[in-house]
C-alpha positions in Angstrom: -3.8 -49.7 62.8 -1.1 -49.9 65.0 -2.9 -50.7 69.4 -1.9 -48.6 71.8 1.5 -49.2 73.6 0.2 -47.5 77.3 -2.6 -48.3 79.4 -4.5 -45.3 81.4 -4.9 -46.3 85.2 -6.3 -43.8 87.9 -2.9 -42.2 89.0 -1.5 -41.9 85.4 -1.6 -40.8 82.2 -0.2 -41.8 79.7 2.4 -43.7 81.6 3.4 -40.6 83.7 2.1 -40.4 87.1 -0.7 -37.9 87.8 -1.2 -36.9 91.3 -4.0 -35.0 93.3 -4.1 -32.6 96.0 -6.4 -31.0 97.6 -6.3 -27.4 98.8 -8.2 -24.8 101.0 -7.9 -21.6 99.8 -7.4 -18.0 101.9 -7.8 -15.4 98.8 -7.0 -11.5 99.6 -4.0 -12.5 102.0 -0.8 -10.4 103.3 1.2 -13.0 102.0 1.5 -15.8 100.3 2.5 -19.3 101.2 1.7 -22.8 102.7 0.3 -22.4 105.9 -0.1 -26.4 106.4 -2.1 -29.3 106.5 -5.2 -30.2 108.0 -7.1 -33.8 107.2 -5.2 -34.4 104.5 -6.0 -31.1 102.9 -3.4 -28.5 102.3 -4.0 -24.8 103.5 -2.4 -21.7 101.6 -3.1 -18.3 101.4 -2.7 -15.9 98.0 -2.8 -12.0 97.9 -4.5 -12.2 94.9 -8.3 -11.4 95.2 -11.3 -14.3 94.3 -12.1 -12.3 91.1 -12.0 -13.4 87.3 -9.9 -16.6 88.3 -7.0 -14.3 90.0 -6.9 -16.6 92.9 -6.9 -19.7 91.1 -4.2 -18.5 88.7 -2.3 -17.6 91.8 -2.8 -20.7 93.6 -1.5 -22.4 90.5 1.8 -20.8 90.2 2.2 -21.0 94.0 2.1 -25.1 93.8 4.0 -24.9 91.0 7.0 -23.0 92.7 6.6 -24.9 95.8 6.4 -28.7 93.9 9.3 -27.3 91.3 7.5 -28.6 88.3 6.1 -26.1 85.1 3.0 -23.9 85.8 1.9 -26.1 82.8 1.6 -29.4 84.7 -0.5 -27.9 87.3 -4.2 -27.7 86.6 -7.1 -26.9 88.4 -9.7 -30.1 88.5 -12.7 -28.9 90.8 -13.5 -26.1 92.8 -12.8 -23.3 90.5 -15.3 -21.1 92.6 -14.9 -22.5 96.0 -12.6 -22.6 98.8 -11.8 -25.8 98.3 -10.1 -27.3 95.4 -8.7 -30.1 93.7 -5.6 -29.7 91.3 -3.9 -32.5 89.6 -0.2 -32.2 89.0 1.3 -33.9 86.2 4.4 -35.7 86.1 4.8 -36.5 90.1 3.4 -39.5 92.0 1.1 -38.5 94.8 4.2 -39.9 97.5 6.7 -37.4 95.9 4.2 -34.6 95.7 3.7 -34.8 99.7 7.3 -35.6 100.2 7.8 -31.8 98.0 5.6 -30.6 100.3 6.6 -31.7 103.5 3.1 -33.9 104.2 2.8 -35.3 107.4 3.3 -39.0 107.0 0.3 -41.0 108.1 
């Protein structure tokens, strides 16, 4: 048997980088988009209502239009009935994912 060739570390997997974000969530909106950043947490707003996942789901595609990456790589890690969230995106480093974003620097 053959060992692995990769190593998992806490920003990757499987040798590609893995990144987190952390998002507050207005559900039921006008419109949608990134409204901005407080304490390190991102603030959007979907039109899609807080039922049956809808708002996740939306939230989802949102990032992934925004980061320019597959709906795929974007997954939903905690919060899936709360306000707050935590998605991990797959495939960016957490740098690139708030420069995509337009993070303030700290």
């Amino acid at each position: 048997m053959r060992a692995s060739t990769w190593h998992l570390t806490p920003n990757t997997y499987g040798g590609a980088p893995l990144a987190y974000l952390r998002v507050r969530v207005t559900a039921g909106a006008r419109a949608a988009g990134l409204t901005g950043w407080h304490d390190g947490t991102l603030r959007l707003k979907v039109r899609a209502r807080a039922e049956k996942g809808r708002a996740n789901a939306a939230v989802a595609s949102l990032l992934a239009e925004k980061l320019a990456v597959p709906p795929s790589r974007v997954r939903l890690a905690r919060g899936g009935s709360s306000r707050e969230k935590l998605f991990e995106i797959d495939g960016l480093s957490e740098e690139e994912l708030m420069r995509r974003l337009g993070a303030p620097m700290l």
